[in-house]
N, C-alpha and C positions, 0 to 999 in steps of 0.2 A: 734714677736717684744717684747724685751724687755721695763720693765719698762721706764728704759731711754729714749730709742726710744720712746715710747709713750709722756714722759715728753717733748722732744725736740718737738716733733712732734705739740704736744700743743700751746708752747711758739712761733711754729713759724708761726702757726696758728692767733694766738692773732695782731703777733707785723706785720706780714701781712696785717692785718686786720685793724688796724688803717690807718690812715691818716695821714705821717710821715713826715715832710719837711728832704731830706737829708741832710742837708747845712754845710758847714767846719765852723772851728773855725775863718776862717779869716773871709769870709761873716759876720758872726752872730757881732765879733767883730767892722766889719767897720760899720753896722748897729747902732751898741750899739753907736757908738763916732758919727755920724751924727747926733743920738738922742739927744746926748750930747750937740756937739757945730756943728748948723747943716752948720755952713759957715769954716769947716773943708778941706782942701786940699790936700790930699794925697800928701805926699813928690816924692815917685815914682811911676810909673806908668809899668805893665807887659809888658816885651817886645816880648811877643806874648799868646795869650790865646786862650788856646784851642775851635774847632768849637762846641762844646758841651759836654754838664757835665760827656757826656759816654767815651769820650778820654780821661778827666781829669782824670777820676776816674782809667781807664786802664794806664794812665802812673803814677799813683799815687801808684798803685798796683806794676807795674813793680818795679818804684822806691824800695820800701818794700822789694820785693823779691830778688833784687839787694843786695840790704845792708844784708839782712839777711843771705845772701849767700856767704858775704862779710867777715860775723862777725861768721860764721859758720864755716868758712874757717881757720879763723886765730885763733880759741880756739879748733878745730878740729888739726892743725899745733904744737899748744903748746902743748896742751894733746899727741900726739904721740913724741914729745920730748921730754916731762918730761917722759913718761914709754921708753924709750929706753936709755937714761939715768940714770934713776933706777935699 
C-alpha cells in the first residue's frame, strides 16, 4: 500500500470514528429560521418523502449520476463535433 492508501486509509479511519450528524442543507437550514422566528410556516409542504434517510440518500445519488451523465453526454457530443469538424 502506498503512501496514499495509507493517507486515505487514515482520514477515513478518523472521520469514521467521530460522531457525525449527516443532515442536508435544507434540514440544518429550516432549523436555523425556526431558531430564528420560531412561529415560521413553511410556505410548502413535500409531496411525498421518502420512508427513510437510506432511500433519500439513494435517490439523491441516482439523481447525481443522472445529471452527470446527462452533462457527460452533451460535452462528450460537442468535443467529437468540434474534432470532426476540424
Amino acid at each position: 500500500m502506498g503512501s496514499k492508501g495509507l493517507i486515505f486509509l487514515i482520514l477515513l479511519l478518523i472521520a469514521s470514528s467521530e460522531a457525525q450528524e449527516w443532515a442536508g442543507t435544507d434540514e440544518k437550514a429550516e432549523d436555523l429560521i425556526k431558531e430564528i422566528n420560531p412561529d415560521y410556516e413553511p410556505w410548502l409542504s413535500p409531496i411525498w418523502e421518502p420512508p427513510s434517510g437510506e432511500i433519500e440518500s439513494l435517490l439523491f445519488s441516482v439523481q447525481a449520476a443522472l445529471g452527470a451523465l446527462l452533462i457527460g453526454y452533451i460535452l462528450g457530443y460537442y468535443r467529437a463535433k468540434h474534432a470532426r469538424n476540424a
